[in-house]
N, C-alpha and C positions, 0 to 999 in steps of 0.2 A: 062323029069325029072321034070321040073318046074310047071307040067301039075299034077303031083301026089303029089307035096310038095301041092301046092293047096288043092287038094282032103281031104288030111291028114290032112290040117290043117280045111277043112271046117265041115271035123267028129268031130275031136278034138272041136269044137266052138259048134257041133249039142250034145255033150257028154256033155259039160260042164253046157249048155246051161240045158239041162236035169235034170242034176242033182243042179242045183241052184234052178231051178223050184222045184225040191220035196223037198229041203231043205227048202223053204220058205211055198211051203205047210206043212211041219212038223210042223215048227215055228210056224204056224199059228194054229193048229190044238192043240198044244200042249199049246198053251196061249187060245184057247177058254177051254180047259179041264181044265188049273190051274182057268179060273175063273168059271167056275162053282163049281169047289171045292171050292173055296173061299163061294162063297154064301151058299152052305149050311153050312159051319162050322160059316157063319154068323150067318145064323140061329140058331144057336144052344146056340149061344152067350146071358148069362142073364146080362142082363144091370143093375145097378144100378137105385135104384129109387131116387127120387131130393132129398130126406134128406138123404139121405145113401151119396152123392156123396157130399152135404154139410157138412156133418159132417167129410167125410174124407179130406176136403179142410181144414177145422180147425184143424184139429188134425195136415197135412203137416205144416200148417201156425204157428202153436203155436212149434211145432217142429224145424225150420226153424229158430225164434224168439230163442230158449233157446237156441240151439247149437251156434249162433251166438254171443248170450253173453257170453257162454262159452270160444269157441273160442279169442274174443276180452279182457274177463279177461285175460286168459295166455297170450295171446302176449304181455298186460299190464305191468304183473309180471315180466315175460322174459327178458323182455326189461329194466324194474328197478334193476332187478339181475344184468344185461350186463353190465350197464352202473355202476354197483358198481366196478363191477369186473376190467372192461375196460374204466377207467373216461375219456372222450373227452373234454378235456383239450383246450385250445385257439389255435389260429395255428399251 
């Protein structure tokens, strides 16, 4: 009996063993295909030339700049309304 549990389990070990091998061969197989995809869709990729990429750096940077003063007025105002409303008075 102990002779066949053996058996059974050393199939079971030779089955698993099998199939973790083709799983890692997939894995592998299926990450060298994702990068080859990737390269060519790199390829195809048009980059920006250095004043195109400069100018959109100014355009974020000056965008960046106004909305933050925007931003910083209201919470200003906000804040002087609040404190009409709600005066924080001493202790």
């Amino acid at each position: 009996m102990a002779k066949y549990v053996l058996l059974a389990i050393a199939a079971l070990a030779i089955v698993w063993g099998i199939v973790k091998r083709k799983q890692v061969a997939d894995f592998w197989l299926a990450t060298k295909k994702y990068l080859r995809e990737v390269k060519v869709e790199m390829q195809k990729v048009t980059w920006p030339t250095q004043n195109e990429l400069f100018g959109s750096t100014i355009v974020v940077l000056v965008a960046v700049v106004v909305l933050s003063a925007i931003v910083t007025a209201w919470d200003q105002i906000l804040s002087f309304v609040l404190h009409l409303i709600i005066p924080s008075g001493g202790a």
